[in-house]
C-alpha positions in Angstrom: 0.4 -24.4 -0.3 2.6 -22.3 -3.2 1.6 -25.2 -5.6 -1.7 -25.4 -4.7 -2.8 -22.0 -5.3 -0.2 -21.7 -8.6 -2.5 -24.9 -9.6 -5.6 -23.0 -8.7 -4.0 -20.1 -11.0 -3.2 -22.1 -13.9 -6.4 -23.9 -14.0 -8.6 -20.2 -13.9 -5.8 -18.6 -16.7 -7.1 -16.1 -19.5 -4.1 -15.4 -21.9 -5.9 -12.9 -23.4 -6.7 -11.3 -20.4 -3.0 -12.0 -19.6 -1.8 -9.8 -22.3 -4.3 -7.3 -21.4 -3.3 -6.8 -17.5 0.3 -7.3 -18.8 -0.1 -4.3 -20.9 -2.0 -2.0 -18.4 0.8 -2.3 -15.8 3.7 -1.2 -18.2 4.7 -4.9 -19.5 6.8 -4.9 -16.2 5.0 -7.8 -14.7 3.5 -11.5 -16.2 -0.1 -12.6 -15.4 -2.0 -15.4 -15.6 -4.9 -13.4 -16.7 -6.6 -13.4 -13.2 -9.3 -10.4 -12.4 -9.6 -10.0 -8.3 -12.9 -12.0 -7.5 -11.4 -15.4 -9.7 -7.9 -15.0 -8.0 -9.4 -14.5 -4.1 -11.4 -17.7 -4.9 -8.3 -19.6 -5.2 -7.5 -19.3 -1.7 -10.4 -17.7 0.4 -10.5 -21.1 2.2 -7.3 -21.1 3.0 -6.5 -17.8 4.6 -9.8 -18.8 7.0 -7.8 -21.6 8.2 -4.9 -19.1 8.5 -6.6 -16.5 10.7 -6.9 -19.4 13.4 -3.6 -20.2 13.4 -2.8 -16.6 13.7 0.8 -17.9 12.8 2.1 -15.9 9.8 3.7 -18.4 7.2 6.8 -15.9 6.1 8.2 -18.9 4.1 5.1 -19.4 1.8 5.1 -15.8 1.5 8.8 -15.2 0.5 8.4 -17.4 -2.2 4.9 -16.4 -3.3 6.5 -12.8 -3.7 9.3 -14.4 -5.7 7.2 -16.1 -8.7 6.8 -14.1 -11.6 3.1 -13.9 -11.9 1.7 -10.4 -10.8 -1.5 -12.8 -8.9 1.0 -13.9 -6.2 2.1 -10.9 -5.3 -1.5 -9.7 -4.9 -1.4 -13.2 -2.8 0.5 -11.8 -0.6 -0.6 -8.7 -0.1 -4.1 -10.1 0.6 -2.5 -12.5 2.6 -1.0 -10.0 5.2 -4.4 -7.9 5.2 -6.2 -10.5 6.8 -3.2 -11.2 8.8 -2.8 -7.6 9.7 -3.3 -7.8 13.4 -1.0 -10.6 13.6 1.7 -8.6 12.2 4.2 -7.0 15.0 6.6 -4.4 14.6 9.5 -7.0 14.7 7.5 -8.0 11.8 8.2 -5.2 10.1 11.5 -6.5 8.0 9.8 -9.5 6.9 7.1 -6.8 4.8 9.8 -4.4 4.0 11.2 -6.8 1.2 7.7 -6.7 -0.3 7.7 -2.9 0.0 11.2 -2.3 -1.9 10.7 -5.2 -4.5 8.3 -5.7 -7.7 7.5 -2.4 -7.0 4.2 -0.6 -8.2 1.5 1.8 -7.0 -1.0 -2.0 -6.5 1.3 -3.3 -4.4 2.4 -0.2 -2.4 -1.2 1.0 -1.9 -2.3 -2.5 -0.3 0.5 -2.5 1.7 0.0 0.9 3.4 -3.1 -1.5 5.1 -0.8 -3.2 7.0 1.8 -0.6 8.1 -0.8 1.8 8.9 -2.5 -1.3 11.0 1.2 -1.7 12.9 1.0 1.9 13.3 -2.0 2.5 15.2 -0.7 -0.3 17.9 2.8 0.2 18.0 4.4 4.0 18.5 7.7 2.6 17.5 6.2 2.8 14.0 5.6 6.9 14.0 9.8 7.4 13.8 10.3 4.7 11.2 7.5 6.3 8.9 9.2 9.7 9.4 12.5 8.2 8.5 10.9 6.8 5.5 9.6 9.9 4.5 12.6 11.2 3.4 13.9 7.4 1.9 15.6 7.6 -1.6 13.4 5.4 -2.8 9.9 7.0 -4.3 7.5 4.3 -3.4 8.6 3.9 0.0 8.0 7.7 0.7 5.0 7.1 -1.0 4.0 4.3 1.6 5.1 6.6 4.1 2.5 9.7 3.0 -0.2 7.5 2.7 0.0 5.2 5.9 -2.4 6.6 8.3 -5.4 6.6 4.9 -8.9 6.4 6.7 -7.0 6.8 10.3 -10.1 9.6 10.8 -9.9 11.1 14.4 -7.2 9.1 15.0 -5.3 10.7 12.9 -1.6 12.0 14.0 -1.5 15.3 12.3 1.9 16.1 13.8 3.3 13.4 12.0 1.2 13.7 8.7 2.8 17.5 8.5 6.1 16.3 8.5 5.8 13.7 6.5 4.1 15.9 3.5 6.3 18.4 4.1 9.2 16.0 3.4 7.5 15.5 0.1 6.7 19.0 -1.0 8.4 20.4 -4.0 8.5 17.0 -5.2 8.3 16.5 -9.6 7.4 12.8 -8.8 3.7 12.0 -10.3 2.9 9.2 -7.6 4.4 11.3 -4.6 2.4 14.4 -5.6 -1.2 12.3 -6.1 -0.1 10.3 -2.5 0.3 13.9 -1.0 -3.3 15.0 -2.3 -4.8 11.8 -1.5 -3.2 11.9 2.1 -5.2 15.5 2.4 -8.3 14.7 0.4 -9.0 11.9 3.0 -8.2 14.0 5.9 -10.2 16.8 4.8 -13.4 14.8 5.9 -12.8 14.9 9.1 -10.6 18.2 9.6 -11.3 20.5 6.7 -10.1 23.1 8.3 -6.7 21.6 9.3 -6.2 20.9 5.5 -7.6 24.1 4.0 -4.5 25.7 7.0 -2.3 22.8 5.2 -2.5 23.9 1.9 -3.0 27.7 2.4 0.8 27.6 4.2 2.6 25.5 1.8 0.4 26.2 -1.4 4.0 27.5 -2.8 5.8 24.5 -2.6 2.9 21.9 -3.5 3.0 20.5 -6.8 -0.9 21.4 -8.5 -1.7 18.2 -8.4 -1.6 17.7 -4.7 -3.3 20.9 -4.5 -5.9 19.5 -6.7 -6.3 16.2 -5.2 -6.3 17.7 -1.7 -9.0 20.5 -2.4 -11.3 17.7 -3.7 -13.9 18.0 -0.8 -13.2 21.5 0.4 -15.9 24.3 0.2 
């Protein structure tokens, strides 16, 4: 199926949009020149079929991740979203190479879907989020703060506070904005646990965070 879709890629290519996505991610990855609606439509068909499998195809995946072209590893990403609730914590390995390789906030922040997804099934997830909190590596904390994103009431605050607090002092840009995003989303459904959040911590919190966090507090 790898060829397939690249074919489908090739054939909808812009170079100039190419140079264009190219550019706006730092010239670290190559595009075909793909916007979101033209790449999905390469293989909308085929993850249907996949969901009634409900076999996850690791293989195609591994070497999906491993082409060049920034659209595959949106592939894949898309791919395990509609997968989600086939993925198992035993799983988790198999996405881990996707989280600490080709790394970027695109790929990190579609990611979080499927962890977070893991998470709310499996409790085994809550220690290995907490470990990752405090991970060398800045996008897999990041991954970590942002996990439980829209979890709502079922939020697990206990864990959330730890988590941020393992990130607080931070001078990282996309740690600080993942720590204000984490609060800004929980503050519509506890504002008062986030105004208590910030109000305790306010000393260590980068502004940023603050800012981002405050967004929809009175």
């Amino acid at each position: 199926m790898y060829t397939e879709i690249k074919d489908g890629f090739i054939q909808l290519a812009d170079p100039d949009k190419a140079v264009l996505l190219a550019k706006y991610m730092r010239n670290q990855f190559e595009f075909f020149g793909l916007q979101a609606p033209e790449r999905k439509s390469v293989y909308k068909d085929f993850l249907k079929s996949e969901k009634k499998k409900k076999v996850i195809d690791w293989n195609l995946l591994n070497k999906a991740w491993n082409d060049e072209h920034r659209e595959f590893q949106y592939f894949v990403c898309d791919y395990l979203i509609a997968m989600k609730k086939f993925v198992d914590f035993e799983d988790i390995p198999n996405v881990e190479k996707f989280v600490r390789t080709k790394q970027w906030w695109d790929t990190i922040d579609a990611l979080i879907k499927v962890y977070g997804d893991v998470a709310l099934r499996d409790e085994r997830m809550n220690s290995l989020m907490l470990k990752w909190s405090t991970d060398s590596d800045f996008w897999v904390r990041r991954l970590s703060i942002e996990h439980q994103l829209l979890r709502k009431e079922k939020m697990n605050t206990d864990l959330l506070d730890k988590i941020l607090q393992n990130n607080l002092s931070s001078d990282e840009f996309f740690i600080n904005k993942a720590i204000g995003w984490a609060l800004r989303d929980y503050s519509k459904t506890d504002p008062n646990w986030v105004k208590a959040f910030i109000e305790e911590h306010k000393n260590q919190m980068a502004t940023l965070s603050i800012k981002e966090g405050s967004k929809y507090l009175n």
